[in-house]
C-alpha positions in Angstrom: 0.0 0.0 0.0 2.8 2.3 0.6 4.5 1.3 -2.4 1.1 2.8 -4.4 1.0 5.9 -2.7 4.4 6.5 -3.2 3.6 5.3 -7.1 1.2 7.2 -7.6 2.3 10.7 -5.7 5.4 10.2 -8.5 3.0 9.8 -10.9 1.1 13.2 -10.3 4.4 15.2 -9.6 6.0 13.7 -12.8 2.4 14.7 -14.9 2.6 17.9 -13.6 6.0 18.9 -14.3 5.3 18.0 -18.1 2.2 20.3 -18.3 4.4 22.7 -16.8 7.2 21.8 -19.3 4.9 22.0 -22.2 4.2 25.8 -21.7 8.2 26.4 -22.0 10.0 26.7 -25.3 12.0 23.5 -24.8 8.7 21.1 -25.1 5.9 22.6 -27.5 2.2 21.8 -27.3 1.0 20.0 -30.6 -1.1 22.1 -32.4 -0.1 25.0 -30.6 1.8 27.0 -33.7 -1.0 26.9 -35.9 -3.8 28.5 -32.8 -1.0 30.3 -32.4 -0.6 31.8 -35.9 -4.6 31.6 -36.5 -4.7 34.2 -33.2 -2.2 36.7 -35.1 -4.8 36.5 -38.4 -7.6 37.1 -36.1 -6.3 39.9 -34.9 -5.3 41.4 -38.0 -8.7 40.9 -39.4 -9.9 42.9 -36.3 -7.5 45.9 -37.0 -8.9 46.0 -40.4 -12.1 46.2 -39.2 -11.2 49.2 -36.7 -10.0 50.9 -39.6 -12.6 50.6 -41.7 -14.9 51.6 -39.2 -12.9 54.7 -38.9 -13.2 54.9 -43.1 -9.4 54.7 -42.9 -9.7 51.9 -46.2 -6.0 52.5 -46.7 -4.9 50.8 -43.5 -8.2 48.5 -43.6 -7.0 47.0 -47.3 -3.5 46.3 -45.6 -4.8 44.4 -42.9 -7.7 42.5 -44.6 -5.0 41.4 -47.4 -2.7 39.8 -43.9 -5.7 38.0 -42.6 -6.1 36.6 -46.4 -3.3 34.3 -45.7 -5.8 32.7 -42.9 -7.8 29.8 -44.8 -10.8 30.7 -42.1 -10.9 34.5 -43.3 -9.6 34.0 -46.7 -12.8 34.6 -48.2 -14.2 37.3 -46.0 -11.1 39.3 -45.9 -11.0 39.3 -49.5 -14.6 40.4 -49.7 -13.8 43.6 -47.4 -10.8 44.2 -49.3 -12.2 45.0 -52.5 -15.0 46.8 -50.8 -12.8 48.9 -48.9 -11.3 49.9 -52.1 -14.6 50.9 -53.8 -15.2 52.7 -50.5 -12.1 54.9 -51.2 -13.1 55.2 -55.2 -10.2 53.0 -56.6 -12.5 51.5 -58.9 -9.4 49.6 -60.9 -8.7 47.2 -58.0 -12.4 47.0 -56.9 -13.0 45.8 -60.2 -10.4 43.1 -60.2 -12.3 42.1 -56.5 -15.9 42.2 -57.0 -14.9 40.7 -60.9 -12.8 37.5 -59.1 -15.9 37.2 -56.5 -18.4 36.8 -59.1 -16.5 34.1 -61.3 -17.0 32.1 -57.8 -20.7 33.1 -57.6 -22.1 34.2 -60.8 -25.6 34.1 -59.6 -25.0 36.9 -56.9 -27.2 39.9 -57.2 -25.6 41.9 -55.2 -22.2 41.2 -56.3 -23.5 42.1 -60.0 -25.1 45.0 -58.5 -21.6 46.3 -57.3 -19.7 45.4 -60.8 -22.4 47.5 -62.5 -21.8 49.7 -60.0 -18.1 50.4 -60.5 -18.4 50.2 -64.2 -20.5 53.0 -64.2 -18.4 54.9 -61.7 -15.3 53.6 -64.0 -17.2 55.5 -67.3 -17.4 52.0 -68.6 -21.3 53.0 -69.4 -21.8 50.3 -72.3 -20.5 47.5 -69.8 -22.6 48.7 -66.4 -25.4 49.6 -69.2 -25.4 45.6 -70.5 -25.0 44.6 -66.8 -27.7 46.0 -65.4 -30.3 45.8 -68.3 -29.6 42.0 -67.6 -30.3 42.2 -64.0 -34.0 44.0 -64.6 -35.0 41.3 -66.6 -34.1 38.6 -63.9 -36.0 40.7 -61.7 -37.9 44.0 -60.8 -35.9 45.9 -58.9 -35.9 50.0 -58.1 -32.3 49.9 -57.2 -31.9 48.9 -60.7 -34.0 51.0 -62.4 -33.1 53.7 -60.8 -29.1 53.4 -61.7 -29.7 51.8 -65.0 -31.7 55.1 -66.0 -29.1 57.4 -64.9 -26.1 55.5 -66.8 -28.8 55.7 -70.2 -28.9 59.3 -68.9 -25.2 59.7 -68.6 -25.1 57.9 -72.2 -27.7 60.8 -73.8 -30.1 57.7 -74.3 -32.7 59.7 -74.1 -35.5 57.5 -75.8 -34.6 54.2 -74.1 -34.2 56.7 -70.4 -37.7 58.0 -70.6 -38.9 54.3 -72.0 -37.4 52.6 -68.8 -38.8 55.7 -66.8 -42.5 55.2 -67.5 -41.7 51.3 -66.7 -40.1 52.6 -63.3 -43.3 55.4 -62.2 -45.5 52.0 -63.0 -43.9 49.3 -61.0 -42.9 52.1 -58.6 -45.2 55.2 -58.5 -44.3 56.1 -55.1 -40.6 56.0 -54.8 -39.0 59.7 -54.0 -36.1 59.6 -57.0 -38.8 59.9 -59.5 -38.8 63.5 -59.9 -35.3 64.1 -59.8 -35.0 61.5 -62.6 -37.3 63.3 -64.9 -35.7 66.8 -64.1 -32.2 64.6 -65.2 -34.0 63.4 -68.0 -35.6 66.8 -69.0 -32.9 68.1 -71.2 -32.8 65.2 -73.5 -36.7 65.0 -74.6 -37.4 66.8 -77.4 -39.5 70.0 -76.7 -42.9 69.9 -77.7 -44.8 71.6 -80.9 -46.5 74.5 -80.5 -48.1 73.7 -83.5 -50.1 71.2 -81.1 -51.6 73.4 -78.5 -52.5 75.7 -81.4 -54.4 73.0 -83.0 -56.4 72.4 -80.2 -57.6 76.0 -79.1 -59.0 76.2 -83.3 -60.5 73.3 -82.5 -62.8 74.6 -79.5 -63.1 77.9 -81.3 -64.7 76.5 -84.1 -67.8 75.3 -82.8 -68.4 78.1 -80.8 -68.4 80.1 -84.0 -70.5 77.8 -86.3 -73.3 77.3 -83.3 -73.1 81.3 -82.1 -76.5 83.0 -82.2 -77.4 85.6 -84.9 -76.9 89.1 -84.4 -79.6 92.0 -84.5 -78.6 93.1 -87.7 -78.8 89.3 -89.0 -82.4 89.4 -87.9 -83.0 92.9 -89.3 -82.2 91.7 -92.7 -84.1 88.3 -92.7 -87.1 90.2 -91.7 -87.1 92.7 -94.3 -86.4 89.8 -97.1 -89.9 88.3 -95.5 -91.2 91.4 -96.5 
């Protein structure tokens, strides 16, 4: 009995002193490295977030493009990066972004919505004006109509602009842009005739005059003719 109480006190003190041991550079914990390196890319990814916050994209990109290299945050830190950079206006290396998360997801509205986006903000008109034309007919959407109409605007499209706008007022007679879209649109409708809202005062004139009743003198006259 002594013999296992003297065992097993050896036993605990010997456990002890690796777990002890473990935590010291000589003897390392398996696995350890890698939570290790995963903290560092966690932490990164929370600068980057800090600075974005702060709309400081510079420093965010620098940081989100670190945590990259993490197989966890690959995917979301390369989804902030590129839209920090349309945040800041570099539309060149948003492009390249948004453009390499579609190729994985080329279904995504709302990454198609941001591609159109920056193509427009690019002056690539013809390629956000293809882009989002193909969007509205997947689906009825204001936020489409609405920047599809401007790029036809920015493009002096006036017909196809006002043809889109009447579509818009129908699906969407209440939203607030509609007015400010017509006053954009304004300059590009031709002006009407005058020749139009001339024909249509002769045409309430000329009743009036054929139906008018006969003067005094006109009655004068007929009366002495009776006699």
């Amino acid at each position: 009995m002594k013999r296992f109480f003297v065992l097993t006190a050896f036993l605990i003190f010997s456990f002890s002193t690796v777990l002890t041991s473990c935590t010291s550079s000589s003897l390392k914990i398996p696995g350890e490295d890698g939570v290790r390196v995963s903290s560092i890319y966690k932490e990164y990814f929370s600068i980057a977030q800090a600075y974005e916050e702060q709309k400081n994209y510079t420093k965010a990109v620098t940081y989100y493009k670190m945590a990259q290299n993490d197989k966890a945050l690959k995917e979301t830190a390369f989804y902030r990066t590129g839209r920090c950079y349309a945040l800041s206006k570099d539309w060149d290396n948003a492009l390249f972004y948004y453009n390499e998360l579609l190729k994985k997801d080329p279904e995504n509205t709302s990454l198609r919505l941001s591609v159109a986006y920056i193509n427009a903000m690019k002056g690539e008109l013809d390629a956000a004006s293809k882009e989002y034309e193909a969007l509205l007919a997947d689906s009825v959407d204001a936020a489409v109509y609405k920047n599809y109409i401007s790029v036809l605007i920015a493009q002096k499209n006036g017909e196809k602009a006002s043809e889109l706008l009447e579509r818009f007022t129908a699906d969407f007679p209440d939203d607030d842009s509609l007015k400010t879209l017509y006053e954009k649109l304004k300059p590009l409708l031709p002006e009407e005739e005058p020749a139009k809202a001339d024909a249509g005062e002769e045409k309430q004139e000329k009743p009036a005059s054929e139906t008018a009743a006969p003067s005094d003198a006109d009655a004068g006259s007929k009366s002495e003719k009776n006699q």
